[in-house]
Steps between C-alpha positions, in 0.01 A plus 500: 500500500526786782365425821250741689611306852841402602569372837807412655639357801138557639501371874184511737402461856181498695533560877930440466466153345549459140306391227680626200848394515630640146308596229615645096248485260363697197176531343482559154317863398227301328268177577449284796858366722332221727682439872499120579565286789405321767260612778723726795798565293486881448253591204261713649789638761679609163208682307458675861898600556463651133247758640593532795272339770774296633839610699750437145826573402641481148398646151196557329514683184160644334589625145877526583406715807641368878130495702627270770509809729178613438172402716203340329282795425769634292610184331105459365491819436775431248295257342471203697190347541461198750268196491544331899437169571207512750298768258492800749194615382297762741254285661274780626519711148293428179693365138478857358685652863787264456568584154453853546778460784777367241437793279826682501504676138264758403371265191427132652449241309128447613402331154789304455414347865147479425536287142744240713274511790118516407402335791667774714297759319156327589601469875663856536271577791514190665731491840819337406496279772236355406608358180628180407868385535562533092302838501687621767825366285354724199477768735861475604656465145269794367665734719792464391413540130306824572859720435708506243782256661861446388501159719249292699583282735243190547485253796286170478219632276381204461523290823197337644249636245297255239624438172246699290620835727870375461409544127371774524762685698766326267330716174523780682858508568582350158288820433687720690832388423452640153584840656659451782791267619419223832665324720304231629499277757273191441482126610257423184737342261278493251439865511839535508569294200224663348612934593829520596785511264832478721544361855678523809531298740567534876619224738555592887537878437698474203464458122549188369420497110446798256336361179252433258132421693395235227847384486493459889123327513569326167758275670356310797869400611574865574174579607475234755867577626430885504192522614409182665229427274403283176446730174234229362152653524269306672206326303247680691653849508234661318242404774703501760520848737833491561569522913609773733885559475658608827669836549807486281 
C-alpha cells in the first residue's frame, strides 16, 4: 500500500531542548494509523514537527514530495488539515465564523460537515466560547474536514470529554476516514481498537513498535510493556467518562 506521509529521521526541539529524538514512520494513503504511548513521550511534539510549528530537522514526505522546508501555511495548503489538542477554537467568534475561517477551496464541504455535525448547524450563531468542551471538540475536527484534505493530523480528540461525545466524535472520524487518510493521536484504547488500523508507537522521542493496532491492544503483555497500560476493558467502561489525559 503507498503511503501519503513518510517521515524520517524527524527530530524536534522547543526552546533548544528536545522532545523528538528520532522519528521514521509512514502512514498508509488510506484509513486511520493511531500514535500510542505514554503521556510526555513525543506524540503531540511529532504531529506538530510534521507541520511545522516546532524547530525540526529531518524528512517529511507528503505524496513523495520533501515539505520539511516549507512553513505551515504552505504545508496545509497542500492538504494538511490539523486537529490540536487543546481545540483552538475562536472564543470570541460564532460556530459558522470558525468554519468559514478553514475554508480554503472554492467548494467546501459545508454539507458533508453539517450531516457529521448537526449539532454545529443548530448553534452556528452561538459564540464559540461559549460552548461546551465536546462542542467545542466538534468545532475543532469540523474545520479540518471543511477542505478537501490529502492528510489530517488529529491530537487528543477525545480527551476529557464524556463518553456519549467520545462516540460521537469517534463516527465522525470513522466517517471521515472513508475519504481521507488520519493520523491520530489518542489515549482512548478503545477508540483506538475500535478506528485505527495500524499503530505506532513512540517511547522517549523515538518509535518503538510499528504494527497492527488490534494486534498491539489484543495482547495485554505488549500493551502493558509498550504502553504502560492493561488492554482489558474495564467493566464499567461504557459509563465511565474516561479522565483528562495530560499533554502528550
Amino acid at each position: 500500500m503507498s503511503a501519503i506521509l513518510e517521515v524520517t529521521d524527524l527530530r524536534c526541539s522547543i526552546g533548544g531542548q528536545p522532545v523528538v529524538e528520532s522519528v521514521t514512520f509512514s502512514v498508509p494513503a488510506t484509513g486511520i494509523t493511531a500514535v500510542l504511548g505514554r503521556n510526555g513521550v513525543g506524540k503531540t511534539s511529532t504531529l506538530r514537527g510534521i507541520l511545522g510549528l516546532i524547530h525540526r530537522r529531518g524528512e517529511v514526505r507528503l505524496s513523495g514530495e520533501r515539505v520539511d522546508a516549507l512553513p505551515t501555511h504552505r504545508i496545509v495548503k497542500r492538504g494538511v488539515g490539523y486537529v490540536p489538542e487543546d481545540r483552538e477554537v475562536f472564543a470570541k467568534l460564532t460556530v459558522a465564523e470558525n468554519l468559514a475561517l478553514a475554508e480554503r477551496q472554492r467548494n467546501p464541504r459545508r454539507e458533508f460537515v453539517a450531516e457529521l455535525f448537526p449539532d454545529l448547524v443548530n448553534r452556528r450563531d452561538q459564540m464559540a466560547g461559549t460552548l461546551s468542551g465536546g462542542q467545542q471538540q466538534m468545532v475543532s475536527v469540523a474545520r479540518a474536514l471543511m477542505n478537501d484534505n490529502q492528510l489530517l493530523l488529529v491530537d487528543e480528540p477525545t480527551k476529557g470529554l464524556a463518553p456519549k461525545i467520545v462516540t460521537e466524535v469517534a463516527d465522525a472520524l470513522e466517517e471521515a476516514a472513508k475519504t481521507v487518510p488520519i493520523l491520530l493521536v489518542e489515549q482512548n484504547l478503545e477508540v483506538v481498537k475500535r478506528l485505527a488500523h495500524d499503530a505506532i508507537v513512540i517511547d522517549s522521542g523515538r518509535v518503538v513498535h510499528v504494527g497492527s493496532a488490534r494486534e498491539i491492544l489484543d495482547d495485554e503483555e505488549l500493551t502493558q510493556r509498550l504502553l504502560g497500560v492493561h488492554a482489558e476493558r474495564p467493566a464499567d467502561a461504557d459509563t465511565a467518562a474516561p479522565s483528562p489525559e495530560a499533554h502528550s
